[in-house]
C-alpha positions as CSV (number, residue, x, y, z in Angstrom):
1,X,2.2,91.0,90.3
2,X,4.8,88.2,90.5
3,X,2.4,86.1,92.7
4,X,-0.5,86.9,90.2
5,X,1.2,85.5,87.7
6,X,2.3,82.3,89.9
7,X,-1.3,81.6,90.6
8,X,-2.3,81.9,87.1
9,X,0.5,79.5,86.0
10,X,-1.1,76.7,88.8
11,X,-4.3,77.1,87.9
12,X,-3.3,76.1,83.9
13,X,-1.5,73.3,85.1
14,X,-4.1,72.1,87.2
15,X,-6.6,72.9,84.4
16,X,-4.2,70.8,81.9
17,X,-4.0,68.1,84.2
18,X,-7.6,68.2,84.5
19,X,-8.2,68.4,81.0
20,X,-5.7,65.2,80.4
21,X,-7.4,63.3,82.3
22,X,-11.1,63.5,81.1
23,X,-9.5,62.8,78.0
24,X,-7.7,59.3,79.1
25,X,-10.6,58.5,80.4
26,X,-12.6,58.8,78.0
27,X,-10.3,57.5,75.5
28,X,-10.1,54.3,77.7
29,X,-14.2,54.2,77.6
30,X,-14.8,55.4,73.6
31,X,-12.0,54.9,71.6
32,X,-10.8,51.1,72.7
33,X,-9.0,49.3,69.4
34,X,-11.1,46.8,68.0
35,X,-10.4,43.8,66.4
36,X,-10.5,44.6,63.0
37,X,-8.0,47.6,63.7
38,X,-5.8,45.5,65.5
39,X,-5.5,43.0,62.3
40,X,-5.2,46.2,60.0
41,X,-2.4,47.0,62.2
42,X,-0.5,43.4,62.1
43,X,-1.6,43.1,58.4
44,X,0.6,46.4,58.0
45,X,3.2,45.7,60.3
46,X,3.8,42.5,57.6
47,X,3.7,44.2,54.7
48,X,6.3,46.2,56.4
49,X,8.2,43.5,57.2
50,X,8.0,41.6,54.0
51,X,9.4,44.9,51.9
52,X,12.6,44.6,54.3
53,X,13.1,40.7,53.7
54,X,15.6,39.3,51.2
55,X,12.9,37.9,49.1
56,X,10.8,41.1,48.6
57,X,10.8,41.2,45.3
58,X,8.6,37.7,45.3
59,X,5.6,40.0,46.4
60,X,3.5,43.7,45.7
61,X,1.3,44.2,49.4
62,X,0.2,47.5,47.6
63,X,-2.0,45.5,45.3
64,X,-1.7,41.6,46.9
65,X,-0.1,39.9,43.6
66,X,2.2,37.9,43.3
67,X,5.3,39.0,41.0
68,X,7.3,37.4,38.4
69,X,10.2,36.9,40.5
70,X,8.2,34.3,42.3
71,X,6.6,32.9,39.1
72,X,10.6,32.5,38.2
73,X,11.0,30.6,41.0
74,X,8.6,28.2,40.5
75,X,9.9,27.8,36.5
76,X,13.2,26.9,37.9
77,X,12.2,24.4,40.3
78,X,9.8,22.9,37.4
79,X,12.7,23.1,35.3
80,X,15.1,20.8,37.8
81,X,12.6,18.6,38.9
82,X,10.6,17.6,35.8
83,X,13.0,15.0,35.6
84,X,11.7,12.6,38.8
85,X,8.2,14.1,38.3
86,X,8.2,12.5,34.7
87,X,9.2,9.1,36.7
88,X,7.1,9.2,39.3
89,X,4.1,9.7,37.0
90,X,5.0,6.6,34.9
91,X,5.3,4.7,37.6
92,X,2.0,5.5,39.9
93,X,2.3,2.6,42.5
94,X,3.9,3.7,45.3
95,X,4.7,-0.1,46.1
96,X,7.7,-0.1,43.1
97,X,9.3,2.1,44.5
98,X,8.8,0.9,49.0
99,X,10.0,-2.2,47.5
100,X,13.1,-0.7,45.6
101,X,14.1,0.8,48.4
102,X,13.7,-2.4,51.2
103,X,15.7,-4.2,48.4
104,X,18.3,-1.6,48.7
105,X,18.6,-2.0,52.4
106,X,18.3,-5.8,52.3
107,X,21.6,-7.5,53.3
108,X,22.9,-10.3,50.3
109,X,21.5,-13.6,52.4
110,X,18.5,-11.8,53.1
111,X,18.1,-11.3,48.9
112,X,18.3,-14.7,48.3
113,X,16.3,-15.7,51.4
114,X,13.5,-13.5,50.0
115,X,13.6,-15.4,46.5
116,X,13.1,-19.1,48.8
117,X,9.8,-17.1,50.5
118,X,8.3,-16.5,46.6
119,X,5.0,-18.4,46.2
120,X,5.9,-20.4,43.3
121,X,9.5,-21.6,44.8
122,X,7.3,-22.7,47.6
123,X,4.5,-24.5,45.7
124,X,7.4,-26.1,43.7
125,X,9.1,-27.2,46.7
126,X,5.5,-28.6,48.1
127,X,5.5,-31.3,45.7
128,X,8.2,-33.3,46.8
129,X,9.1,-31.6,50.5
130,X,6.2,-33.1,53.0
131,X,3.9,-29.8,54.5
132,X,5.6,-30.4,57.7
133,X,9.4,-30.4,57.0
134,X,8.4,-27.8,54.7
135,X,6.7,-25.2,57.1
136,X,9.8,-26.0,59.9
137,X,11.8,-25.2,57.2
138,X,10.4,-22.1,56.2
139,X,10.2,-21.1,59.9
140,X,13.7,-21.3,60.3
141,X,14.2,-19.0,57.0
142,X,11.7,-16.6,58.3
143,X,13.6,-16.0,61.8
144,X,17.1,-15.8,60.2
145,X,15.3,-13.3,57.9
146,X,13.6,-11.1,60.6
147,X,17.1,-11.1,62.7
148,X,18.9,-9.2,60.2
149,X,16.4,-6.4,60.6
150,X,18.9,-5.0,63.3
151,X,18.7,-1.6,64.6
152,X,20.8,-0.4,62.1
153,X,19.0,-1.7,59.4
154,X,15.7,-0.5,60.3
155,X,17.0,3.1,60.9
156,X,19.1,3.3,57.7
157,X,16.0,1.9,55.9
158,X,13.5,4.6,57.8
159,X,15.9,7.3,57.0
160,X,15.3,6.7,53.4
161,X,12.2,6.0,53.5
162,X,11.7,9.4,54.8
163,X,14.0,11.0,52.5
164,X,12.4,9.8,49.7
165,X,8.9,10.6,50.8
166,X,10.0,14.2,50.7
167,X,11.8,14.1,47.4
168,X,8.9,12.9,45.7
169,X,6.9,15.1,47.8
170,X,8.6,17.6,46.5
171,X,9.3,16.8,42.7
172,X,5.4,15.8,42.4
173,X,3.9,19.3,43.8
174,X,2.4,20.6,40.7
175,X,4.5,23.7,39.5
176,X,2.7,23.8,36.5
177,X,-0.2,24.5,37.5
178,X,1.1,28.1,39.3
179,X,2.9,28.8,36.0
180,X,-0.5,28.6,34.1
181,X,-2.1,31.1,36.1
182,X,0.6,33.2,35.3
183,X,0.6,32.2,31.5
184,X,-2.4,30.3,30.2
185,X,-0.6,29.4,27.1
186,X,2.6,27.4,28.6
187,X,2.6,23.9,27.6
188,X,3.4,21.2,30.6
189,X,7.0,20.1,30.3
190,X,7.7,23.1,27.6
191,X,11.2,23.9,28.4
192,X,12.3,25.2,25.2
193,X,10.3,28.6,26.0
194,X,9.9,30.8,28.5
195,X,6.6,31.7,29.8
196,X,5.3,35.2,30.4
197,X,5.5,35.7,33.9
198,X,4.4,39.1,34.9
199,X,2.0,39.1,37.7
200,X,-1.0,37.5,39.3
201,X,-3.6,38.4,42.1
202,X,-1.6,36.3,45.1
203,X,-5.0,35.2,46.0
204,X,-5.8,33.3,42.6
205,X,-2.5,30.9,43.8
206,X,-3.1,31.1,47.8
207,X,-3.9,27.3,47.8
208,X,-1.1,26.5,45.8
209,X,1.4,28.8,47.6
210,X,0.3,26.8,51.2
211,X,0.6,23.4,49.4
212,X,4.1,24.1,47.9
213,X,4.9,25.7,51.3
214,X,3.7,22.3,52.9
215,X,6.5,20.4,50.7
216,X,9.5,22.3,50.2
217,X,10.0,23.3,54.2
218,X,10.4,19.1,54.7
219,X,13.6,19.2,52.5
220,X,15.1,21.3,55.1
221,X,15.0,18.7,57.4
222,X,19.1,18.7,58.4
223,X,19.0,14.8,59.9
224,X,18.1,13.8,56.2
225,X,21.0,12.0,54.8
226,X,20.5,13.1,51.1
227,X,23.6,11.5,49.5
228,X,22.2,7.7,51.0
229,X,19.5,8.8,49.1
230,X,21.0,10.1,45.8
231,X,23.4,6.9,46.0
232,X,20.3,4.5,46.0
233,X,18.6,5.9,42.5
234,X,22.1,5.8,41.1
235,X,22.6,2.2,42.1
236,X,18.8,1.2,41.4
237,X,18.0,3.8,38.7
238,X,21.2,3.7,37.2
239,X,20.5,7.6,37.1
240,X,20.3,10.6,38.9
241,X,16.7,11.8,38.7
242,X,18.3,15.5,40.2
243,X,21.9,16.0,40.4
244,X,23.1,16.2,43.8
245,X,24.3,19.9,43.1
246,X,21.7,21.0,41.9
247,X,19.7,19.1,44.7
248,X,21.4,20.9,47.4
249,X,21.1,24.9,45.6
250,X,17.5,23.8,45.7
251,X,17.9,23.1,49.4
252,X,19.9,26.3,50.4
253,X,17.3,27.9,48.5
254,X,14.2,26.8,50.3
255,X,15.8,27.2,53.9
256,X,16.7,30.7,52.8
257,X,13.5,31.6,52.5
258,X,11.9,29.4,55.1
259,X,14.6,31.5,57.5
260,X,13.3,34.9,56.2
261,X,9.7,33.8,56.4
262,X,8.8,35.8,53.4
263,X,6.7,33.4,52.0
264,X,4.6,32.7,55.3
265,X,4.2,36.4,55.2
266,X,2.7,36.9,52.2
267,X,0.1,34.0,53.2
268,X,-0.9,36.2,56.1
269,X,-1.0,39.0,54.1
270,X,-2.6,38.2,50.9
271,X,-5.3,36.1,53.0
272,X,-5.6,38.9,55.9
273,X,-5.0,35.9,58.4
274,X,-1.8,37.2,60.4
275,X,-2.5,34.1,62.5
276,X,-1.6,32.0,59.9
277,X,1.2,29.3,60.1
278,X,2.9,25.9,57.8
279,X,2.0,23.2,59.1
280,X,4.1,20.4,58.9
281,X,3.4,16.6,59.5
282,X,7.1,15.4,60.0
283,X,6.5,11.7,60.5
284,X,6.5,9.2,57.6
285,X,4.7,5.7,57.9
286,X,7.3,3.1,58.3
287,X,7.6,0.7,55.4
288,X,10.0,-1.8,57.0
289,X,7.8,-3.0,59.7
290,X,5.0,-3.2,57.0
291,X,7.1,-5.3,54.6
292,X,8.2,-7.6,57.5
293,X,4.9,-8.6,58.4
294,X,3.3,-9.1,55.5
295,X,6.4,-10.9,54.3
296,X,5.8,-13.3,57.4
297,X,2.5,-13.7,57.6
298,X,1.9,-14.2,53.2
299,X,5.0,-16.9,53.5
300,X,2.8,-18.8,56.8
301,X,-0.3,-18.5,54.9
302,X,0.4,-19.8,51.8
303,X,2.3,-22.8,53.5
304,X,-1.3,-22.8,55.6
305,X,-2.9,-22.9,52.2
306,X,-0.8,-25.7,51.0
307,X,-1.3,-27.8,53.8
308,X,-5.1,-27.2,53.8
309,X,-5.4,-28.4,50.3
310,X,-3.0,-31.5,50.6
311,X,-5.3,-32.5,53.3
312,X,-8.3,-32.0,51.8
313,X,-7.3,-34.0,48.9
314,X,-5.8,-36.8,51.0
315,X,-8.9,-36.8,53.1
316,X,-10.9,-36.9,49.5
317,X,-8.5,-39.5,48.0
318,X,-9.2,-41.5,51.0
319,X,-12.8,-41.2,51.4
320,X,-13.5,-42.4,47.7
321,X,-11.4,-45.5,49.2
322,X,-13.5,-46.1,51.8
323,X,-16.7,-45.0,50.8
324,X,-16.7,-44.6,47.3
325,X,-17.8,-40.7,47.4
326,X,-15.2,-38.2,48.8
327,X,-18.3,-36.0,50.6
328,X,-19.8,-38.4,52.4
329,X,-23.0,-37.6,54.6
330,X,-24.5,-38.8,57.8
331,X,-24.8,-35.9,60.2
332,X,-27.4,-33.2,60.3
333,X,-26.7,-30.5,62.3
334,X,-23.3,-30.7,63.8
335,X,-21.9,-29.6,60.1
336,X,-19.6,-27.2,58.1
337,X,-22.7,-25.1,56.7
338,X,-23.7,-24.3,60.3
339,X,-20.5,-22.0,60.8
340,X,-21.9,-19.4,58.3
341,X,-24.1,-17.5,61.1
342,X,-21.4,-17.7,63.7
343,X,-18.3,-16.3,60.8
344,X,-21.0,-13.3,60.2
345,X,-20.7,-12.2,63.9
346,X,-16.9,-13.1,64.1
347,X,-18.1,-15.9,66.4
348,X,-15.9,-19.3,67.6
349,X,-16.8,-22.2,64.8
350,X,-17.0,-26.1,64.9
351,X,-13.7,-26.9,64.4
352,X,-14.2,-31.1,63.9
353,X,-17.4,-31.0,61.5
354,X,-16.2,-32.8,58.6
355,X,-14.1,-35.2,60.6
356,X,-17.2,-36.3,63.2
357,X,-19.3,-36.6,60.1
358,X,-16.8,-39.3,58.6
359,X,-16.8,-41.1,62.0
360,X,-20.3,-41.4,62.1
361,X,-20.5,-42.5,58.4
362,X,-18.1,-45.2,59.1
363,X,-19.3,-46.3,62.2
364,X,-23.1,-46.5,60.5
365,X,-21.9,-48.2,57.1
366,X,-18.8,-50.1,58.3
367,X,-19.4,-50.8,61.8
368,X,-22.7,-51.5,62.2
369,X,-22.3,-53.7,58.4
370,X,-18.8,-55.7,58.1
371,X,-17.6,-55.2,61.7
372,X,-20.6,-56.4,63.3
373,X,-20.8,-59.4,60.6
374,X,-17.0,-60.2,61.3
375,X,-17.4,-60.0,65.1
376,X,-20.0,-61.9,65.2
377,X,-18.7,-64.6,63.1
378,X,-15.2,-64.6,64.5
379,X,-15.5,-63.4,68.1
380,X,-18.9,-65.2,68.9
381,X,-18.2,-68.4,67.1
382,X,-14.7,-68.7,67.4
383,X,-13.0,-70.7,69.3
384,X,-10.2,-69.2,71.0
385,X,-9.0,-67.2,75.1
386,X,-11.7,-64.6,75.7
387,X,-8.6,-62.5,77.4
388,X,-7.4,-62.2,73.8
389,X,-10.8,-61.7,72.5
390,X,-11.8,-59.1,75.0
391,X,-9.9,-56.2,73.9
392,X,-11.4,-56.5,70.4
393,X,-14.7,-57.2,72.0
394,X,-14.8,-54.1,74.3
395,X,-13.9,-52.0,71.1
396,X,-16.4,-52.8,69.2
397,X,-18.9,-52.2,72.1
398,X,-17.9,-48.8,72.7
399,X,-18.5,-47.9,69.0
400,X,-21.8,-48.8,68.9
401,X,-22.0,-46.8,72.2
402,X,-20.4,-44.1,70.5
403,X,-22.8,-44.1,67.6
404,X,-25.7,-43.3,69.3
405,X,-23.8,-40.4,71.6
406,X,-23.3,-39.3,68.4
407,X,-26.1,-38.9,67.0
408,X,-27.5,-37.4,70.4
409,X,-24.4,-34.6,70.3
410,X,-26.0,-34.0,66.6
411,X,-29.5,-33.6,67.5
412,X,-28.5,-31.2,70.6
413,X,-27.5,-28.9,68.0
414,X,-30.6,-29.1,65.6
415,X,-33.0,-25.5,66.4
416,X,-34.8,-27.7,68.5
417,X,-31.8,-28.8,70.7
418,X,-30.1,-28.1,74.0
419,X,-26.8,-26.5,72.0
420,X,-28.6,-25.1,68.7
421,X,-32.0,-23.7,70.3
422,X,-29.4,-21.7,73.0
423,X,-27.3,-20.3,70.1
424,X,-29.9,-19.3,68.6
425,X,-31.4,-17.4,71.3
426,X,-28.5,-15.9,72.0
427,X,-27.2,-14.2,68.6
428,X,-29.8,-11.9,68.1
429,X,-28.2,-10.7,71.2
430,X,-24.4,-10.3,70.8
431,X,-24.4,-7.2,68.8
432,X,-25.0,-5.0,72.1
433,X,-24.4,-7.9,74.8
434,X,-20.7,-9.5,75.4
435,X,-22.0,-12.1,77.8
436,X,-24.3,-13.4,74.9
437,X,-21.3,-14.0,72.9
438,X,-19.3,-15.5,75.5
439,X,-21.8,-18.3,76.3
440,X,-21.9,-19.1,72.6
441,X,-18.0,-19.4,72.3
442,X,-18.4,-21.3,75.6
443,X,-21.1,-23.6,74.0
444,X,-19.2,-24.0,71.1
445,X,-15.8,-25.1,72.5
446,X,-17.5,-27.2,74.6
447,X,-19.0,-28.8,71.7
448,X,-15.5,-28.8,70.1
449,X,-14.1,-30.4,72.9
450,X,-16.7,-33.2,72.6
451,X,-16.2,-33.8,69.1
452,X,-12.6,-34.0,69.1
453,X,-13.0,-36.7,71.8
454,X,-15.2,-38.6,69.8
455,X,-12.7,-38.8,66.9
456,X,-9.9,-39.5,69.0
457,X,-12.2,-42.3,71.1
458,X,-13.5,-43.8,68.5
459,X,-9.8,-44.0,66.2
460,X,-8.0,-45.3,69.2
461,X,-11.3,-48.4,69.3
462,X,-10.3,-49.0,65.9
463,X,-7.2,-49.3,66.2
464,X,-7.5,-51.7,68.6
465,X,-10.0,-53.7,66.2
466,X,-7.1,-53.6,63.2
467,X,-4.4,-54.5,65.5
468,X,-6.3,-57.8,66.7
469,X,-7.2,-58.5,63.1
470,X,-3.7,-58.3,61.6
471,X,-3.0,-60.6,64.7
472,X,-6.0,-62.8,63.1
473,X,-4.8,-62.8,59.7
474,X,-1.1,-64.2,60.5
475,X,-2.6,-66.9,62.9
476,X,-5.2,-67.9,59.9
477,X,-2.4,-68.5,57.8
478,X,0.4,-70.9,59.9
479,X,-0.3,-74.0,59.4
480,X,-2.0,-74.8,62.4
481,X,-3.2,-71.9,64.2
482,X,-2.7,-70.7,67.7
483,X,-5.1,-68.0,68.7
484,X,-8.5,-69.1,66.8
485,X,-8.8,-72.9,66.8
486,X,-11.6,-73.6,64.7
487,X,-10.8,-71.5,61.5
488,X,-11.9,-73.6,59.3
489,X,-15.4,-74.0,60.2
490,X,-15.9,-70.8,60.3
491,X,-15.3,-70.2,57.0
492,X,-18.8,-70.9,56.1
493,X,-20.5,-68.2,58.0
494,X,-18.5,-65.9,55.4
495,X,-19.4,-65.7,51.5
496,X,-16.0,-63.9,51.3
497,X,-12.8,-66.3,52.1
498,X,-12.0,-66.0,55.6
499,X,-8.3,-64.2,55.2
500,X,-9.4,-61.8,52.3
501,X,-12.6,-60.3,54.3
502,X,-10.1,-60.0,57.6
503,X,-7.6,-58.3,54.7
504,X,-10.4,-55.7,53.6
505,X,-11.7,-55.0,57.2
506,X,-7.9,-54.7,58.0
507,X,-7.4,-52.4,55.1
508,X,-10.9,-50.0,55.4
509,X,-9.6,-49.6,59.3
510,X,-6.2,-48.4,58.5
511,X,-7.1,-46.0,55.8
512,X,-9.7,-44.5,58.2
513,X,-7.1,-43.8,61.0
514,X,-5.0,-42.5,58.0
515,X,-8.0,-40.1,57.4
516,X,-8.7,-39.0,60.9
517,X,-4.8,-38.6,61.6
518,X,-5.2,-35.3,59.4
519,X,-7.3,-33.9,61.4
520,X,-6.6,-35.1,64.8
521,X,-2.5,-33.9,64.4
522,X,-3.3,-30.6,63.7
């Protein structure tokens, strides 16, 4: 009986074990969680979790709204902070306030050094400091002024920056906007009530509840120095937009809850997205390196400006002396008007245009006119040592050379010519080919290169020309001469007297190396 009974027991357990088994299995092939069970799941592990936090009360997961505790919390904040929003909205360029706080970084000689950079001290000192003292002055001002920006400076300065990018952050999130949707009938900045705040559907504030999230977890940042901060709107503001106290209960505050994660929760719960998390951007563009290079480069190109226009009204001024017109014109290709295609494709330009065209006008209504009727009165006829002739001579040869070189070096760059035909040619093809656009820089500082010879050849010739001519004049007017012996006869190859035409010539010469000096030095 006793070994019936044994066998009968094996056999159930055998049977059970069977029976378990089959049922495993096909658990494991039927009954697999899905994904939608497994979010159910977390979504209800949350709730779970958000009815244990410290900060339940902010939150129903029954129903997904959003309670009046929360909408308190929010009124508060609004309350504090209205304050700096109020500020902050008067004042909507955010280049007040990166400038109030570089100023408040700035050491005392770097103050005043800032008021010598202001355009108008600068145009002031223009008119009676020459460009080039001027700019070497400036210069010097500009590198004591970028030295200061030490280490410490920079990181004091970054620090606030930083700290004030998340104080306004902060103050300017738009509380208001939550508390209507809670009460439709609360006024913006109407403190002297309180508004209804009972409940609403946490979906109807999800976007604000991630933005404000976004905000108020920066201010928990525990390298911020806070007080630096605080100190700079009292010294600048002469104010506190927040008291500090209240500044830091704020802070507590949001870390408290940024520790229990209640908010964060609700997120994932109200928007069934357990995956969800803040996402912070931590870093704040600098705004001392900013300042420091635009300071540098505004102060170099306004004394750039200055300089341009003083020379282009010297070189005007001195035109209408030599020509009578202060635009004049002789060259046809090689000119200004032909760098407009190659600015377009960000292209080198000819750099010594205007100054080859005043060459060539010179050398065609100067030259070729009064020279040529001086030399040939004075060198040919006059009697004096061909070694002390010859310099003068070979000066005047080489510029009538030079006229005609240039007016081949203009023609190679009409449509038609050896520079201007392959320039053309080759634009159409720089958009998708860098070799095209090297040849045409190549072409063009070639062409540079020529033209800045041609100015400096043909000033040096002149030069030359003026020097023996004031030589000339002093001998024409000692009593008896020593380099030209037979002054006086030829005097009538001249309808001018003798020593006023070598004066004017003299004169016309030394204004036009005056003009081409402008260019030439720079």
């Amino acid at each position: 009986m006793a070994e019936k009974k044994t066998n009968s027991k094996s056999s159930a357990s055998s049977s059970a074990q069977k029976e378990s088994f089959f049922q495993s299995l096909l658990s494991s092939l039927f009954n697999r969680s899905s994904p939608e069970a497994d979010k159910k799941k977390k979504l209800k592990a949350i709730a779970k979790s958000i009815s244990k936090s410290k900060f339940h009360a902010f939150y129903r997961p029954a129903n997904a709204e959003m309670t009046g505790a929360f909408g308190k919390l929010m009124f508060d904040l609004y309350k504090v902070v209205s304050p700096a929003q109020t500020m902050f909205a008067n004042t909507p360029n955010p280049a007040i306030f990166n400038r109030m706080l570089i100023n408040y970084v700035l050491s005392d000689n770097q103050l005043a050094l800032l008021e010598e950079f202001d355009e108008n001290n600068i145009l002031e000192k223009a008119k009676t400091v020459p460009i080039n003292q001027l700019q070497k002055d400036m210069e010097a001002k500009l590198q004591t002024f970028l030295n200061e920006f030490d280490g410490a400076r920079v990181t004091k300065a970054e620090n606030l920056s930083k700290a004030f990018s998340y104080f306004k952050d902060f103050c300017t999130f738009d509380y208001y906007v939550i508390i209507r949707k809670y009460d439709p009938s609360f006024r913006e900045y109407g403190f002297d009530s309180t508004p209804r705040l009972d409940k609403v559907n946490a979906e109807y504030i999800m976007d604000n509840l991630k933005d404000f999230l976004t905000v108020a977890y920066q201010i928990t940042d525990e390298s911020i120095a806070w007080n630096d901060l605080f100190e700079m709107f009292k010294q600048t503001q002469n104010r506190e937009l927040v008291s500090i106290g209240n500044w830091k209960k704020i802070i507590a505050k949001i870390r408290a809850i940024q520790a229990s994660q209640t908010l964060d929760m609700i997120i994932q719960h109200a928007s069934e997205d357990p995956s969800y998390r803040t996402e912070l951007n931590p870093n704040v563009p600098s705004v001392i390196e900013p300042f420091m290079d635009k300071t540098e480069a505004d102060t170099r190109a306004l004394l750039h400006k200055i300089q341009a226009q003083q020379k282009e009204s010297k070189a005007s001024s001195i035109c209408v002396q030599i020509f009578g017109t202060a635009d004049p014109q002789s060259m046809k290709n090689y000119v200004p008007a032909f760098n407009a295609v190659l600015e377009k494709k960000d292209l080198s330009l000819l750099e010594y245009a205007e100054p080859l065209n005043f060459l060539k006008t010179f050398l065609i209504e100067f030259v070729k006119k009064t020279i040529r009727e001086y030399y040939e009165v004075v060198v040919i006829r006059g009697q004096w040592d061909s070694t002390l002739s010859a310099p003068m001579s070979n000066a005047y040869q080489e510029l009538l050379k030079m006229s005609d070189d240039i007016s081949q070096f203009d023609d190679s760059f009409a449509e038609d010519g050896t520079m201007g035909s392959k320039i053309k040619t080759l634009l159409p093809k720089t958009a998708h080919d860098a070799g095209a656009e090297n040849i045409i820089n190549r072409v063009v500082s070639d062409a540079n290169d020529m033209a800045r010879g041609y100015i400096i050849q043909g000033t040096q010739a002149l030069i030359t020309i003026g020097k023996t001519i004031k030589q000339l004049i002093e001998d024409y007017s000692l009593p008896k001469p020593i380099i030209v012996q037979n002054w006086k006869e030829l005097e009538k190859y001249v309808d001018t007297p003798m020593k006023e035409f070598s004066v004017d010539i003299y004169k016309k010469i030394y204004l036009f190396a005056q003009l081409m000096q402008t260019y030439i030095n720079n």
